[in-house]
N, C-alpha and C positions, 0 to 999 in steps of 0.2 A: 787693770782693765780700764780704770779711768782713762789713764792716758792713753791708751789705744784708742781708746772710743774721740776722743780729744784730738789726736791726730787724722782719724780718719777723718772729723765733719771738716776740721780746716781742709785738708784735700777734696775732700766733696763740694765744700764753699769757691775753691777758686776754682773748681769747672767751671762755672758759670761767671767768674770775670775772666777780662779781656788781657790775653797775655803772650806772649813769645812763647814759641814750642820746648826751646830749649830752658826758658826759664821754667815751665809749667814742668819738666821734665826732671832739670835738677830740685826743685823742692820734692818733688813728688820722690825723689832718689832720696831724697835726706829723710823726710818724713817716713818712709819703708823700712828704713837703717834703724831709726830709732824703734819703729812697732816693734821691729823683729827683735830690738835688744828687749825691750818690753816684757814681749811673749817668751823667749825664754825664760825670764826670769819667771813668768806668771808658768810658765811648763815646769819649772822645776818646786813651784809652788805648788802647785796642782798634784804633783805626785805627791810630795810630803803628804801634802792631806788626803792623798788616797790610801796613804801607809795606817792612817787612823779605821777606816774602814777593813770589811772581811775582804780575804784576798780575792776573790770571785768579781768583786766588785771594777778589780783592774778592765779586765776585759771587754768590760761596759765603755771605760776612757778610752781606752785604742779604738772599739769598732765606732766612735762618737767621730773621734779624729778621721779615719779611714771615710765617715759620710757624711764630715765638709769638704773634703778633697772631693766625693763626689758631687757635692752642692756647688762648687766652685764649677768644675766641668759642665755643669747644666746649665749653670749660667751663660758660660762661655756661647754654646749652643744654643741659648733662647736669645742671647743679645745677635747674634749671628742670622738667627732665622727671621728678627723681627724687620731688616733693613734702616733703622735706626739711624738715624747721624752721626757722629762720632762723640759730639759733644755728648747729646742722651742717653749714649752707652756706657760715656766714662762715668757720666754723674749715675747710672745705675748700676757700675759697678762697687762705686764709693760709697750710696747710699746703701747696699742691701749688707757690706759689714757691718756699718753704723748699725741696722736694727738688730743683725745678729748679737753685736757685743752688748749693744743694750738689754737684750734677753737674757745674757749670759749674767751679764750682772743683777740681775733682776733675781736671775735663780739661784745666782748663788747668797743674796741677802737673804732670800728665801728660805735658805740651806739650815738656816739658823732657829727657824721654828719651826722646821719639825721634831718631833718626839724622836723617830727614828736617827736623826744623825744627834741629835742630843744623848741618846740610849749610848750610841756604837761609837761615835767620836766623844771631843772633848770641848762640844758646844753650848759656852754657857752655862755647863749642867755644874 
C-alpha cells in the first residue's frame, strides 16, 4: 500500500507541472500498470488475512469494495457538476486516492492493537 500511495502522490505532483499531453498520459499509463500490479497483490493479501478471521466477516471486504466503486462514481459526478478546469479535476481526482490509501494504511497499522483481531487472528498475540 506504500507503493501505491507512492505512486499516486507522484501522479498527483505532476498535475501541477508543465508538460505534453501525451507525456502526462504515458507516465500516468505506466504508473496505473504498476498500482494495479500492486493492488493485486495487496487483493490477494487481503483475502489471506481475511481467511484468519470468522467467515461472516468476508462479506464485510466485498460490500467495502462494491462502495469504492461507488465513491469513485460520485466522484466522477461531483467533479462534473463543479465546472472545474481540467487541471483541478485531475489534481482531485489524484489527490482524494492519496487520502483514501493513507486511511487504509492507517487502519490497517491500526489492526494491530486491537484485542479483537489479536483474539481471532494471529496478531502479535
Amino acid at each position: 500500500m506504500v507503493f501505491i500511495l507512492f505512486l499516486i502522490i507522484i501522479t498527483a505532483a505532476l498535475v501541477k507541472i508543465e508538460m505534453r499531453a501525451q507525456s502526462f498520459f504515458d507516465f500516468t499509463m505506466a504508473t496505473i500498470w504498476f498500482i494495479n500490479a500492486f493492488c493485486a497483490i495487496l487483493q490477494g493479501s487481503l483475502f489471506g488475512l481475511l481467511a484468519l478471521f470468522p467467515q461472516k466477516f468476508s462479506s464485510m471486504l466485498l460490500s467495502g469494495q462494491g462502495m469504492a466503486g461507488m465513491f469513485a462514481a460520485i466522484a466522477m459526478l461531483l467533479s462534473m457538476s463543479n465546472g472545474a478546469d481540467h487541471q483541478t479535476t485531475a489534481l482531485g481526482y489524484f489527490i482524494t486516492p492519496c487520502i483514501g490509501t493513507f486511511i487504509s494504511i492507517t487502519c490497517y497499522l491500526l489492526l494491530y492493537c486491537l484485542d479483537f483481531a489479536k483474539y481471532v487472528g494471529s496478531f502479535g498475540g
